[in-house]
Backbone as numpy.savetxt, mean C-alpha at the origin, in Angstrom:
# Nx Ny Nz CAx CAy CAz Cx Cy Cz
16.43 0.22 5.52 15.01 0.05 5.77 14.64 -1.43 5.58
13.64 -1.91 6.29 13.45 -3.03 6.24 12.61 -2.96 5.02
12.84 -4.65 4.41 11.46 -4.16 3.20 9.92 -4.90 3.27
9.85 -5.19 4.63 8.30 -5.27 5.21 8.47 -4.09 6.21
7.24 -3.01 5.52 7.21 -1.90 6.28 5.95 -2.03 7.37
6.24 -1.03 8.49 5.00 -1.58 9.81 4.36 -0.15 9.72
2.95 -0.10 9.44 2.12 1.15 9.76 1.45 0.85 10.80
0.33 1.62 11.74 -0.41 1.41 12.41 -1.65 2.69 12.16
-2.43 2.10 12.55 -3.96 3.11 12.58 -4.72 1.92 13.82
-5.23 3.02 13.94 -6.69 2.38 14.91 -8.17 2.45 13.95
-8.72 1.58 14.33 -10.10 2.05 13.40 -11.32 2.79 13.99
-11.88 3.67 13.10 -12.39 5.03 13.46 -13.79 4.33 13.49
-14.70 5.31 14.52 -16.48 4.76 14.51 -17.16 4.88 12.53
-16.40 6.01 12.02 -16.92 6.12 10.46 -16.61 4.79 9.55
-15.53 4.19 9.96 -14.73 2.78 9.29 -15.70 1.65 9.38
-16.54 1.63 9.82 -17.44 0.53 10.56 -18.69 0.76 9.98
-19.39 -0.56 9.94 -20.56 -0.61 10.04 -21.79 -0.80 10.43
-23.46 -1.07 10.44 -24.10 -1.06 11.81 -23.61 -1.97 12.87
-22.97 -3.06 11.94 -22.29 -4.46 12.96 -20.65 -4.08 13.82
-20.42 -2.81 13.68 -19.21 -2.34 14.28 -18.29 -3.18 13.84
-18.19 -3.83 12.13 -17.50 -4.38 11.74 -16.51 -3.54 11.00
-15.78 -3.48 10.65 -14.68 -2.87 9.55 -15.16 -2.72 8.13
-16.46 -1.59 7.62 -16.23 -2.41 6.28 -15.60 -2.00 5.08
-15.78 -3.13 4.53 -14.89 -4.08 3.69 -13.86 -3.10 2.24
-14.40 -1.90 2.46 -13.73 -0.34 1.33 -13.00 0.01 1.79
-12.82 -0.01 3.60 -11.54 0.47 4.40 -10.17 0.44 4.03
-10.64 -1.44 3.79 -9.17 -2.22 3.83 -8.51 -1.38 2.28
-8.78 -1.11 1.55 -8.21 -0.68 0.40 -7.40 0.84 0.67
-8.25 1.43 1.72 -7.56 2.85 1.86 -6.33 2.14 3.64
-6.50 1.11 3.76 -5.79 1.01 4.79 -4.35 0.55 3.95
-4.79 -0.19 2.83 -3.30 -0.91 1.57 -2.76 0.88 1.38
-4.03 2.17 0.99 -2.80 3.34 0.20 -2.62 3.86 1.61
-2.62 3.71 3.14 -1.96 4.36 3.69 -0.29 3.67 4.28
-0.53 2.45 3.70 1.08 1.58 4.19 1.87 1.59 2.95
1.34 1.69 1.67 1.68 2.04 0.68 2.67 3.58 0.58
1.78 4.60 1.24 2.29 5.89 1.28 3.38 6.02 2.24
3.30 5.46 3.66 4.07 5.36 4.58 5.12 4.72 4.05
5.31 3.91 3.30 6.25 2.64 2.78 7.01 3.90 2.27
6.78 4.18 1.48 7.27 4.97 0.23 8.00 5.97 0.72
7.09 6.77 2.03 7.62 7.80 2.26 8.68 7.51 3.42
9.10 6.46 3.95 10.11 6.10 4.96 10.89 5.41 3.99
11.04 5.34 2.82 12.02 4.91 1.69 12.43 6.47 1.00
11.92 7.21 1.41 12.20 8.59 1.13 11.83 9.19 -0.18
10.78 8.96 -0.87 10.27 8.73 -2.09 9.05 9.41 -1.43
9.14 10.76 -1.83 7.65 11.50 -1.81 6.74 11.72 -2.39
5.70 11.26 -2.71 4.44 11.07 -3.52 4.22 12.64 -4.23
4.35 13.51 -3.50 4.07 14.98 -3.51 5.09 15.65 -4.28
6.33 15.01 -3.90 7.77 15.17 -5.12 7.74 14.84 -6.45
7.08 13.36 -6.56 7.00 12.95 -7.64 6.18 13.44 -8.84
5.26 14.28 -8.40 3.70 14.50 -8.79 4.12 15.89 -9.60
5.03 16.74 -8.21 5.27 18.00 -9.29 5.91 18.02 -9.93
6.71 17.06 -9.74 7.87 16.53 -11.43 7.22 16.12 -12.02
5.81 15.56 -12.48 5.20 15.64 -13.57 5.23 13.40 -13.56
5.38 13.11 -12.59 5.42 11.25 -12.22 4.24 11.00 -11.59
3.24 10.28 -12.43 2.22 9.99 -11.32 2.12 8.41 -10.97
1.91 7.75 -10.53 1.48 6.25 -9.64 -0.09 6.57 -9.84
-0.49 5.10 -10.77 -1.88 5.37 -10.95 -2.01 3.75 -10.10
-3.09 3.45 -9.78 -3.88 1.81 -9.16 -4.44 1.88 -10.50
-3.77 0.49 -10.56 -4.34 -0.08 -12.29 -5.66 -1.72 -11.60
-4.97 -2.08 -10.43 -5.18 -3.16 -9.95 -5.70 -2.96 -8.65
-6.49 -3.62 -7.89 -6.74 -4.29 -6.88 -7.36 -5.06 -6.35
-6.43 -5.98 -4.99 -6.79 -7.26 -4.73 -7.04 -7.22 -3.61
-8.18 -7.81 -3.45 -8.37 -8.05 -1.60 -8.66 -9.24 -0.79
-8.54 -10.03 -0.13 -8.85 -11.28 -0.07 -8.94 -10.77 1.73
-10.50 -11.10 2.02 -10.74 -11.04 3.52 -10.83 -12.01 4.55
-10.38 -12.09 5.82 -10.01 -13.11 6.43 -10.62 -13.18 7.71
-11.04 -12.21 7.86 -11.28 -12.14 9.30 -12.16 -10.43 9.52
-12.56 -10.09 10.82 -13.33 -9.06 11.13 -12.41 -8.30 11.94
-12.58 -7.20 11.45 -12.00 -5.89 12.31 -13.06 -5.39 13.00
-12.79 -4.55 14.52 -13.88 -3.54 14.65 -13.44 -2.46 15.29
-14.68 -1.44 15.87 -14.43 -0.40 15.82 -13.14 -0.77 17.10
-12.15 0.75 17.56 -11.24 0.94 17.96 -10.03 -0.18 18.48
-10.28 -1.31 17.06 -9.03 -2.49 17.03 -7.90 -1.64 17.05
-6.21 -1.46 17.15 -5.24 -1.21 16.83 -5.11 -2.51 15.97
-4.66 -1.84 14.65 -4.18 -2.58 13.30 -2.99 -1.95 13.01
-2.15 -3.38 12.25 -0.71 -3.00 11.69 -1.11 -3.26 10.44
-0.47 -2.44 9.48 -0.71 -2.67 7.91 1.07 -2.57 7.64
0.84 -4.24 6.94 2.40 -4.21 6.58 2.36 -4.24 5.01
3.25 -3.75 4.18 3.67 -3.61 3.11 4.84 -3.46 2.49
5.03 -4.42 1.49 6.11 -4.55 1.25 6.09 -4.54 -0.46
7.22 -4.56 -1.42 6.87 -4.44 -2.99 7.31 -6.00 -3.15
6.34 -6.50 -4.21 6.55 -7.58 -4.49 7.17 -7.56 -6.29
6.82 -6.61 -6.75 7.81 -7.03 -7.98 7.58 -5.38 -8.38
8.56 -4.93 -9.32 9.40 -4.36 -9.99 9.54 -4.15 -11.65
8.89 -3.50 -12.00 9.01 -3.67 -13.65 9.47 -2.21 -14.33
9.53 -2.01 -15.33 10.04 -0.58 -15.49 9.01 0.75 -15.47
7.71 -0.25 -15.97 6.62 1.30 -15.53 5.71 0.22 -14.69
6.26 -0.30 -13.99 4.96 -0.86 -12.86 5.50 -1.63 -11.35
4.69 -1.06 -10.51 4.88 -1.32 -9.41 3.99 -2.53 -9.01
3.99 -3.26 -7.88 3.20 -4.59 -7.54 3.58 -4.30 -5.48
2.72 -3.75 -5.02 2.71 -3.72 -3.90 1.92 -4.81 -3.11
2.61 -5.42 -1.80 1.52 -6.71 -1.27 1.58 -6.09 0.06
0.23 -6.49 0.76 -0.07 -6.29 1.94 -0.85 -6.95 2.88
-0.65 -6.91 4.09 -1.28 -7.61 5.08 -1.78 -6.95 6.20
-3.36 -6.74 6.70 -4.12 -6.14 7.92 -3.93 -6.95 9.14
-3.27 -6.53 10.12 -3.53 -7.59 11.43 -3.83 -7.01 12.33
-4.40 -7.14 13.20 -5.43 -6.87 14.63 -4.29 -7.37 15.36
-3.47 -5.70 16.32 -2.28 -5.44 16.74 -2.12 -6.78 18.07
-3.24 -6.50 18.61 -3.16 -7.19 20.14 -3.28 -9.26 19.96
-3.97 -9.36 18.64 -3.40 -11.44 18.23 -3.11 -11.27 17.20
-2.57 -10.42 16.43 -1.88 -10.52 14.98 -2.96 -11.46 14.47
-3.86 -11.49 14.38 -5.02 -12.26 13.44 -4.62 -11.68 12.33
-4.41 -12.00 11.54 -4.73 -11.42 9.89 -6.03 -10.98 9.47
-6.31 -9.87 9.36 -7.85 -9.39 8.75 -8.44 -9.45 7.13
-6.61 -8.94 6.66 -7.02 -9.29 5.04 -5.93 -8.82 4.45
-5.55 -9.33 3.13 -4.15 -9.41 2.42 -4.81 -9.07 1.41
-3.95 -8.58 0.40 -4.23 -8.44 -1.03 -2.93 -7.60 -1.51
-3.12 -7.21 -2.91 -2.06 -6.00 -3.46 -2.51 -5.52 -4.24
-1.80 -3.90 -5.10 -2.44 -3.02 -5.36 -1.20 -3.03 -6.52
-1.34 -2.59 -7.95 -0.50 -2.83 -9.05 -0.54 -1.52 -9.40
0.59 -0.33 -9.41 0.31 0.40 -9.96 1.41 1.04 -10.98
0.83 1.44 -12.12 1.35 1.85 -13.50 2.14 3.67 -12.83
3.37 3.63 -14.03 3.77 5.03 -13.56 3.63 5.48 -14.99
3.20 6.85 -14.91 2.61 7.90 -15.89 2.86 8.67 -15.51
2.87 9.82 -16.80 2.86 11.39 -16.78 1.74 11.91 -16.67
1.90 13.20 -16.70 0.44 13.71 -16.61 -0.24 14.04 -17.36
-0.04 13.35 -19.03 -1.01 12.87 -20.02 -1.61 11.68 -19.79
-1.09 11.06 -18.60 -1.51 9.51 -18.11 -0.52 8.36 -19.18
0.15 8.87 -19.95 0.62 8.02 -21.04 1.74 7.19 -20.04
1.75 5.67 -20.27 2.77 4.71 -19.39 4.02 5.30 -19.46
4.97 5.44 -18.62 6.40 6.34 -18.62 7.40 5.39 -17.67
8.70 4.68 -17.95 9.31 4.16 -17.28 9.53 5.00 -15.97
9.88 4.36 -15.13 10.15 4.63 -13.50 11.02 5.34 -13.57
11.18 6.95 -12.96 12.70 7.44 -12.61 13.87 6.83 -12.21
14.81 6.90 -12.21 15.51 6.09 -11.82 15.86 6.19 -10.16
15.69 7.51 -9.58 15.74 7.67 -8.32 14.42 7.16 -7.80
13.22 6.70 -8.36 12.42 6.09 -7.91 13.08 4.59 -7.91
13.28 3.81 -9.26 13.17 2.46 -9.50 14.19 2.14 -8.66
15.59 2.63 -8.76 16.55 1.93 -7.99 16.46 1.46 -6.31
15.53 2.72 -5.75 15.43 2.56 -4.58 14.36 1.03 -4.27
13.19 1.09 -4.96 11.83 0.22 -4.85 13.16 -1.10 -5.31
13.63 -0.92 -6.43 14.00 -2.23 -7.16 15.11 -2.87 -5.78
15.86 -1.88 -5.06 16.71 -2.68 -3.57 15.84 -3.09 -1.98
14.36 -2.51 -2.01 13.88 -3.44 -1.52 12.68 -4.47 -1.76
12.25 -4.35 -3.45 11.51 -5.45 -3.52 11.95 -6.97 -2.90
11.27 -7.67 -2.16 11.54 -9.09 -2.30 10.99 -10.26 -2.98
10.29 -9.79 -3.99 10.19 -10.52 -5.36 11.24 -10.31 -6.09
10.50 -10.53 -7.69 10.77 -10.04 -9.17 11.55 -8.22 -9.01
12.78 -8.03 -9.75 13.34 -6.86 -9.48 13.45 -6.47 -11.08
């Protein structure tokens, strides 16, 4: 797998606002759907993890906006892990508007792994090993 992953969505008339702009709460659910896709084409199922009692909480998030999306743009949301720790993940990402790769907006999303007392819990190892061979940061 490569470890810049490629999602795509189009953006929906609800995504927008009166200015048929993109707004700006999207981009965060557009980071957990390349996030999820990432994960789940690394073969790491969110839904697996959960009933084993592993949860991925967002401790963090970053957004830095660059540009305007609008309604029915095709967007790529790329994501990739930028670092690796034993109970924490560091995901980075980038929005681009498919047809000039404009960049719309970058940021990353930090998230802690817990049980389902929420108490911090090192990474499985069938989780970490996989994330830790394609971070291209900190491993």
């Amino acid at each position: 797998m490569n470890p810049v992953h490629r999602s795509e969505v189009r953006v929906r008339y609800k995504e927008t606002d009166r200015m048929g702009v993109v707004h700006h709460s999207n981009y965060v659910v557009y980071f957990e759907m390349g996030r999820t896709e990432f994960m789940r084409d690394a073969g790491i199922s969110y839904r697996r993890l959960e009933d084993d009692g592993v949860l991925l909480t967002v401790t963090r998030v970053e957004v830095n906006y660059r540009d305007r999306g609008h309604y029915e743009d095709d967007l790529v949301i790329e994501t990739w892990i930028e670092e690796v720790r034993p109970v924490r993940l560091t995901f980075a990402y980038r929005v681009l508007r498919k047809d000039d790769e404009r960049v719309l907006a970058d940021g990353r999303t930090v998230l802690a792994c817990v049980g389902r007392d929420f108490r911090p819990m090192r990474l499985p190892d069938t989780v970490g090993n996989v994330v830790r061979g394609l971070a291209v940061g900190p491993r």
